[in-house]
C-alpha positions as CSV (number, residue, x, y, z in Angstrom):
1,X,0.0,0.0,0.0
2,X,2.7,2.5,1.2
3,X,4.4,2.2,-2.8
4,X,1.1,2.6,-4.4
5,X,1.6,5.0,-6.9
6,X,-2.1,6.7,-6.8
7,X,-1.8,9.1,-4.1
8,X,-5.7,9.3,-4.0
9,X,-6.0,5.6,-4.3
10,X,-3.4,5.0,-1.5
11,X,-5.0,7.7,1.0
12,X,-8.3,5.6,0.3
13,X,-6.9,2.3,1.1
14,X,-5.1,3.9,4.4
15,X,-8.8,5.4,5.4
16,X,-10.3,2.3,5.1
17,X,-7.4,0.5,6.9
18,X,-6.8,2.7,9.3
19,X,-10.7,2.6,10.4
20,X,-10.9,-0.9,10.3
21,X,-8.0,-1.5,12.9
22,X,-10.5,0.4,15.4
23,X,-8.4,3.7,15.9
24,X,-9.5,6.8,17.2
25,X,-8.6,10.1,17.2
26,X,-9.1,12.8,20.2
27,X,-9.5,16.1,21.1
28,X,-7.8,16.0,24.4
29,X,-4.4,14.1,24.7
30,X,-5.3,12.8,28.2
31,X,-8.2,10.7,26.6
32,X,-6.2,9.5,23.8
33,X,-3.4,8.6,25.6
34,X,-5.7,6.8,28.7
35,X,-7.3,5.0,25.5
36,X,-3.9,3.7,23.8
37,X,-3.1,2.4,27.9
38,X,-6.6,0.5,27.8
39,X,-4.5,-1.1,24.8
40,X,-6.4,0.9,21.9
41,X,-4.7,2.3,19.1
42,X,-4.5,5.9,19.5
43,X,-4.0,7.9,16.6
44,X,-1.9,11.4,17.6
45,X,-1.3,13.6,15.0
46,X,1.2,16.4,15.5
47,X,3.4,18.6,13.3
48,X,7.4,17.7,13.1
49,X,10.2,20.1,11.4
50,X,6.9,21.7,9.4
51,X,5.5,18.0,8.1
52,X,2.3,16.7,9.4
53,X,3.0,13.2,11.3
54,X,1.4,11.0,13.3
55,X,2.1,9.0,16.1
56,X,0.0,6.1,16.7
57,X,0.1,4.7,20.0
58,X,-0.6,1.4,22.1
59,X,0.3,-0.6,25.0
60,X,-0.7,-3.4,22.5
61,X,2.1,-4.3,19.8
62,X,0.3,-6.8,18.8
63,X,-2.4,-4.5,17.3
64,X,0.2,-2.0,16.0
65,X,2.6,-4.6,14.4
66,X,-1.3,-5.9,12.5
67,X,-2.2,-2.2,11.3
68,X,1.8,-1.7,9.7
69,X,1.5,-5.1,7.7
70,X,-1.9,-4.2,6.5
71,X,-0.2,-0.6,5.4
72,X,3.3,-2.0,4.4
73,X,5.7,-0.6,7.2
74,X,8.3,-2.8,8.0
75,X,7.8,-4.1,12.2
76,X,11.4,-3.1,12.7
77,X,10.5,0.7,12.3
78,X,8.0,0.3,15.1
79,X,9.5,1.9,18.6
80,X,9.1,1.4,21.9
81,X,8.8,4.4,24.4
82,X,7.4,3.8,27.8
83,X,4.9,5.7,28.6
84,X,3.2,7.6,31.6
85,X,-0.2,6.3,32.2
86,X,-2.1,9.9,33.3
87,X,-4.5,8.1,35.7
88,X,-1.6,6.3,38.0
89,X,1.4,7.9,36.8
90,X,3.0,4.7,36.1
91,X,5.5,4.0,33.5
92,X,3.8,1.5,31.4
93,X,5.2,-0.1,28.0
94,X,3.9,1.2,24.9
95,X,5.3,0.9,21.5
96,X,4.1,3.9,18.3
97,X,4.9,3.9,14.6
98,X,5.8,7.5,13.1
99,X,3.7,8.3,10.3
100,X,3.9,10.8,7.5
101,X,4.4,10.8,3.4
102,X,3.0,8.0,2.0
103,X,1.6,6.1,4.6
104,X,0.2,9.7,7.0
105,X,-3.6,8.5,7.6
106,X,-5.8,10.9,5.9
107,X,-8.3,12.9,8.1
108,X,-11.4,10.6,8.8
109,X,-14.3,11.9,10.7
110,X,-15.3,8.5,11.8
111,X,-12.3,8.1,13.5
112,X,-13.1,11.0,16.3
113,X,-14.0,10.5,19.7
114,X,-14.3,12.9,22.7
């Protein structure tokens, strides 16, 4: 998917992927991030050195090393980073991929959640 040469054809297929892997997207970072802790993928976007990116987050590699195979992104890009869980402050272990260029998830309403 990732070398599909369509761009509009690729950003289809990673909408349609990316919303059947069960992500979401938030307002507030505290909800995503209590959300990729519950072990749901969390999809973060942010803005790095002027490129849209996304991080997309999860206690669960499982799920995350399912969703880069589906979208072509080799498992040893995928990184681990402890995180802080906001509701114990606990260092739990949590793994993201860093998306952007071919494989950045195009905007997807269906994807929001408070």
């Amino acid at each position: 998917m990732a070398t599909d040469p369509d761009p509009q054809r690729r950003a289809a297929r990673l909408r349609d992927v990316t919303f059947a892997s069960g992500a979401c997207e938030f307002r507030k970072r505290r909800a995503g991030m209590i959300h990729a802790m519950d072990g749901g993928l969390w999809l973060h976007r942010h803005v790095w050195l002027g490129r849209p990116m996304v991080h997309f987050v999860s206690t669960d590699r499982a799920r995350l090393l399912e969703y880069g195979e589906a979208v072509g992104i080799p498992a040893g890009r995928l990184q681990y980073k402890p995180l802080r869980d906001p509701r114990t402050d606990e260092r739990r272990a949590a793994w993201h991929w860093d998306l952007g260029g071919p494989v950045y998830p195009p905007m997807d309403e269906r994807l929001l959640s408070d």
